[in-house]
N, C-alpha and C positions, 0 to 999 in steps of 0.2 A: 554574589548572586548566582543562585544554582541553575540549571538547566530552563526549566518551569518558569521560574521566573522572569528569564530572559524573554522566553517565548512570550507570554502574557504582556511583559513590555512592550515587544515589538506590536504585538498584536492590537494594544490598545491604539496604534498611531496609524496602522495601515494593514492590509489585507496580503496574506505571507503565500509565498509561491511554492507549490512543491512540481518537482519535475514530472515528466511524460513517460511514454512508454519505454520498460525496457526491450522488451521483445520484437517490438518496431525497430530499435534500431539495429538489434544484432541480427535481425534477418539483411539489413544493407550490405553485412558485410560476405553475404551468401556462404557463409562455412559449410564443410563438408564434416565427413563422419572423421575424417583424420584430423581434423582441426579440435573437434572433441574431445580425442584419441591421447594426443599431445606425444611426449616422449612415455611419462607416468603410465597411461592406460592404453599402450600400443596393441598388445596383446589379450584385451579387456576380451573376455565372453561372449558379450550381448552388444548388439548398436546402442550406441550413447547419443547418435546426432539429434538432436534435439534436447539434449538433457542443460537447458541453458546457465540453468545456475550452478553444474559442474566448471563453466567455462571462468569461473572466479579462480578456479586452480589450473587448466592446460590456459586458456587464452587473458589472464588478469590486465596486460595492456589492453586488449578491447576493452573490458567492463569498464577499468579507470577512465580510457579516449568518452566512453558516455558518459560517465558523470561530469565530465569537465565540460561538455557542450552543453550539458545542461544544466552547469554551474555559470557558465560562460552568457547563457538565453537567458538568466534571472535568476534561476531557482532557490531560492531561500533554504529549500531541503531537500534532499535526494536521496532515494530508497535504494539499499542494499539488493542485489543480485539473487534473492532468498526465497521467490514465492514459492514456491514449491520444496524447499532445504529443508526439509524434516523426512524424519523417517520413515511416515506412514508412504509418501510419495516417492521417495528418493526408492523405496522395494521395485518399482515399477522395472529397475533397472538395476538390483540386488544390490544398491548402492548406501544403503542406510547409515550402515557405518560412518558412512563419511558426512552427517551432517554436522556435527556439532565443525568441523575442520570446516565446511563452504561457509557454513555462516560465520565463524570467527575471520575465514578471509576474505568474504563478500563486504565483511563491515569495515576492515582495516583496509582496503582499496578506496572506499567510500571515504571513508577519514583520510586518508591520506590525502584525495583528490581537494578534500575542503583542506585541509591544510596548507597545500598550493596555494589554492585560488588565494587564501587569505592572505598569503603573504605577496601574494603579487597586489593583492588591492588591500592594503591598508584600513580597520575599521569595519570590512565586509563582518557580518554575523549569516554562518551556513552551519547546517546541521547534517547529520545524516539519521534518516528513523530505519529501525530495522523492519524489515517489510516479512511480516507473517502472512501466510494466506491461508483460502479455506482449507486445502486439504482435497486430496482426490478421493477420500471415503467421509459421507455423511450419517449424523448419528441420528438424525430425524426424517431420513428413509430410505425403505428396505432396496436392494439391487436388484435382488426379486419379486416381480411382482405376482407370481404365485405362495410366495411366503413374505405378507406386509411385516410382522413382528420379526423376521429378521435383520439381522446390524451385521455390518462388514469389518467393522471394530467397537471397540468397547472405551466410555466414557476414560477409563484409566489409562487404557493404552494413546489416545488422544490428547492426554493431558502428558503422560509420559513426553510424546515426541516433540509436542510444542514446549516445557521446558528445557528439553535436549537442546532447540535450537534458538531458543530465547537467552542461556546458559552462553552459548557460542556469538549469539548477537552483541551481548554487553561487554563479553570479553576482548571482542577485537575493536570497540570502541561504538555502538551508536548512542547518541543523544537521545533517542524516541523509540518507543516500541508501536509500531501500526499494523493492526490487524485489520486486514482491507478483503476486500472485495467477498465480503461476507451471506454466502446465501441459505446456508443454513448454522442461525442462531446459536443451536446446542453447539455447534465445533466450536463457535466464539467465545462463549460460556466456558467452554473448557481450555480455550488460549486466554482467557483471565484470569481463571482459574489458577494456570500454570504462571501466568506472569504476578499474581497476589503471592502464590506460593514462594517463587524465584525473593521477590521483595522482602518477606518475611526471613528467608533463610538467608541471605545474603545480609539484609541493610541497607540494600544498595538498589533507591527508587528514580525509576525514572518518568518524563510524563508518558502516558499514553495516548493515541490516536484509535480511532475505532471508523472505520467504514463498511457500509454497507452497499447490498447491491440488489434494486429494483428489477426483475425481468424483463415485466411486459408494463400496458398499458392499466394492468387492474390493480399494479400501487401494491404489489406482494413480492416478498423473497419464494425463491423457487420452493421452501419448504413450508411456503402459505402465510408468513406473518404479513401484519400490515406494519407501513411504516411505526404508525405510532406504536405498536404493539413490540414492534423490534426495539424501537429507544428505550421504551421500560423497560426494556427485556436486558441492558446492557448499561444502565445509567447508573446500576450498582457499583460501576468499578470507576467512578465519578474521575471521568477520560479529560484529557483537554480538549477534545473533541469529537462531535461525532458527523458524519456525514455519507455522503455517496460517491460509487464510483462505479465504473465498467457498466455494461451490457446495455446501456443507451446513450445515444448521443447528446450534449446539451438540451437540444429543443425538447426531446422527449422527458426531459431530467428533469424541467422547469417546475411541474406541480406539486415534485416528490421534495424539489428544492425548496417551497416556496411553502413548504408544510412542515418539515423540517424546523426552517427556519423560525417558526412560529411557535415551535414545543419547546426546541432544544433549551435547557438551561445553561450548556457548556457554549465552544465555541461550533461551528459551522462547517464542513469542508464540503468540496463539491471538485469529484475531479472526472470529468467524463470521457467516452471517447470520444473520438474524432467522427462524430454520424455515427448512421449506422453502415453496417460492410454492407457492399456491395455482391452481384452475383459470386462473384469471386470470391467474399470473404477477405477484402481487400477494402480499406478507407480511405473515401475522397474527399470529405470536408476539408477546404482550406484554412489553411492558421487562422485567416481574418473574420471568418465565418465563425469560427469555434468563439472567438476572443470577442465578437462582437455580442452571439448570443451571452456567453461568461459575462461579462461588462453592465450589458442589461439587468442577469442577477443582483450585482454589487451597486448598482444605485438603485434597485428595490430595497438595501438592506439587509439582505439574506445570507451575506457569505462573509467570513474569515480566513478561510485558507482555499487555494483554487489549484488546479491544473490538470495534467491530462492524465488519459489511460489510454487503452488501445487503440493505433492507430495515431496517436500525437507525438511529436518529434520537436526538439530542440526551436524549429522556425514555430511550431505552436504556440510552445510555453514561453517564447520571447513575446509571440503579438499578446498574448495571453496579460503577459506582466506589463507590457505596454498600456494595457486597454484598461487594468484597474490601477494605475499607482497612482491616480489624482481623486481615486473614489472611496471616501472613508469606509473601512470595514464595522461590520453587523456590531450592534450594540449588545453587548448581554442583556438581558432581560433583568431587574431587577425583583427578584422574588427569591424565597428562598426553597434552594433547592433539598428535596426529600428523598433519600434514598432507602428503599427497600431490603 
C-alpha cells in the first residue's frame, strides 16, 4: 500500500491531525543571533537571527524536540522546518545556496522524529509533508505601485526554486508535499507546476496537499481571488486535499470553511490560528477555545484534516485531537470530479 493509499484509509475511518505552529515554538526557546550562527556560520556577513529554517542545520535538536511534542499532542503529520527554504527567500540573507541542503535536512529530522515515536508506540501511522510556502516575491503583484506591470521575479525563476526545494524535500524523506499558506494563486500554480515537473522527471509521486489563505472578512486571497475561484484555480493538480490555513482565527475561518466544504471534490483541511494577534501581535486563544470551535466544524461535516497555525502549540493540537476523534470525518461528495 503506497503513501496515498494509507492516507485515504486512514481518512475514510477518522479526521487526520496535522501539527501547530513552528514559529510559536521556537520563539519559546528565545534564541539569539549566536544560536543561529552555530560553529558553521560564526563568521557569516549578515544577521541570520531570525532566519528559522536555517536552524534545521546550527540548532536540528530544537526543530526534532518540536516535532516530537507534536508527535507526542496527536499529530498524525508534521511539517518540515521549510517555509521559507527556497531560494527566492533564503536571498534575503544571501543564503540561497543552501536550500536544496535545509530542505533535505529539515525533512530527515522530521522523519527521524516519526521514526521514533513509532517505534516507541507500536502500529502508530505518522507522516511528515514537506511544507512549501508562498514565497516572499509575488507574481500577481507589482512591489511598486507606481509601476502595476511590474514583477519582482519571473514565472520561471519561481518554478526553478520551488523544484530546488521540492528536489531536497523528497530526498531527505517526506511522505506529502504541502503547499500552504497560499495568497497569491499564480506562486502556487507555479509550486505545481515544479511538483508535476519533479513527478515526471523523477517517477517518483507523492500525494499532495494544497492550502490556501483567506485575508479578511470579503472571502478573498490577498491577490483578489475568491474562495471558489482559487479551488478551480488549483484542482488541476487533483491534491488529496485542499483547504485553509493562517491569517484568521477559527471563528473568522468558519464561512470560508463551511464553503469549501460544500465545492471541494478532494478531501478538506482546516488549520487555523490561534485567534486573532493581539495588540502585541501576540495569540491568546486558549487550546479549548480553538478545539471547541474546530469540533463544531467536524460535526457540521466539513473537515478531514485539522490543526493549527500561528500562535497554536502542542497543548492546542492535543485539545484539538481530543475534541474530533469520536466525530466522523467529511464525506467526499459523490460526483465525478472534472479537471481542467
Amino acid at each position: 500500500m503506497n503513501t496515498e493509499q494509507r492516507l485515504r484509509n486512514i481518512l475514510s475511518k477518522r479526521i487526520m491531525i496535522i501539527d501547530g505552529a513552528t514559529g510559536t515554538m521556537i520563539q519559546r526557546y528565545k534564541l539569539e543571533e549566536a544560536d543561529y550562527r552555530s560553529e558553521r556560520f560564526k563568521n557569516y556577513h549578515l544577521d541570520i537571527k531570525g532566519n528559522n529554517d536555517l536552524l534545521c542545520l546550527t540548532k536540528p535538536d530544537i526543530i526534532k524536540e518540536i516535532h516530537r511534542q507534536y508527535l507526542d499532542a496527536g499529530a498524525d503529520i508534521i511539517e518540515t522546518n521549510t517555509f521559507n527554504a527556497q531560494a527566492v527567500s533564503m536571498a534575503d540573507y544571501e543564503m540561497q545556496d543552501l536550500s536544496y541542503e535545509i530542505n533535505v535536512a529539515a525533512a530527515k529530522l522530521a522523519k527521524e522524529a516519526v521514526v521514533e515515536y513509532t517505534q516507541a508506540n507500536p502500529g502508530a501511522e505518522k507522516f511528515v509533508a514537506g511544507a512549501i510556502g508562498p514565497m516572499n516575491k509575488t507574481l500577481s503583484l507589482s512591489p511598486d505601485v507606481n509601476n502595476p506591470g511590474y514583477r519582482a521575479a519571473t514565472f520561471d525563476e519561481i518554478v526553478a526554486a520551488y523544484y530546488d526545494q521540492i528536489r531536497g524535500l523528497v530526498d531527505g524523506g517526506s511522505d506529502i508535499l504541502l503547499v500552504e499558506t497560499i495568497f497569491d494563486t499564480l506562486n502556487a500554480k507555479a509550486a505545481i507546476f515544479a511538483i508535476n515537473k519533479y513527478f515526471r522527471a523523477t517517477g517518483n509521486k507523492l500525494p499532495v496537499m494544497i492550502s490556501g489563505t483567506i485575508t479578511d472578512a470579503s472571502g478573498r486571497t490577498l491577490s483578489g481571488q475568491t474562495l471558489e475561484a482559487f479551488y478551480i484555480s488549483v484542482m488541476h493538480a487533483e491534491p488529496l486535499s485542499i483547504g485553509l490555513n493562517c491569517a484568521l482565527g477559527a471563528e473568522q475561518m468558519r464561512p470560508h470553511v463551511e464553503e469549501l466544504a460544500n465545492i471541494a471534490a478532494c478531501h478538506v483541511s482546516c488549520y487555523p490560528n490561534a485567534g486573532l494577534p493581539n495588540a502585541m501581535g501576540e495569540y491568546d486563544e486558549l487550546p479549548e477555545q480553538t478545539a471547541a470551535i474546530i469540533a463544531g466544524f467536524a460535526k457540521e461535516g466539513w473537515i478531514n484534516f485539522v490543526g493549527g497555525c500561528c500562535g497554536t502549540t502542542p497543548d492546542h493540537i492535543r485539545a484539538i485531537a481530543n475534541a474530533v476523534k469520536e466525530i466522523a470525518p467529511r464525506k467526499l461528495p459523490e460526483v465525478a470530479a472534472v479537471y481542467a
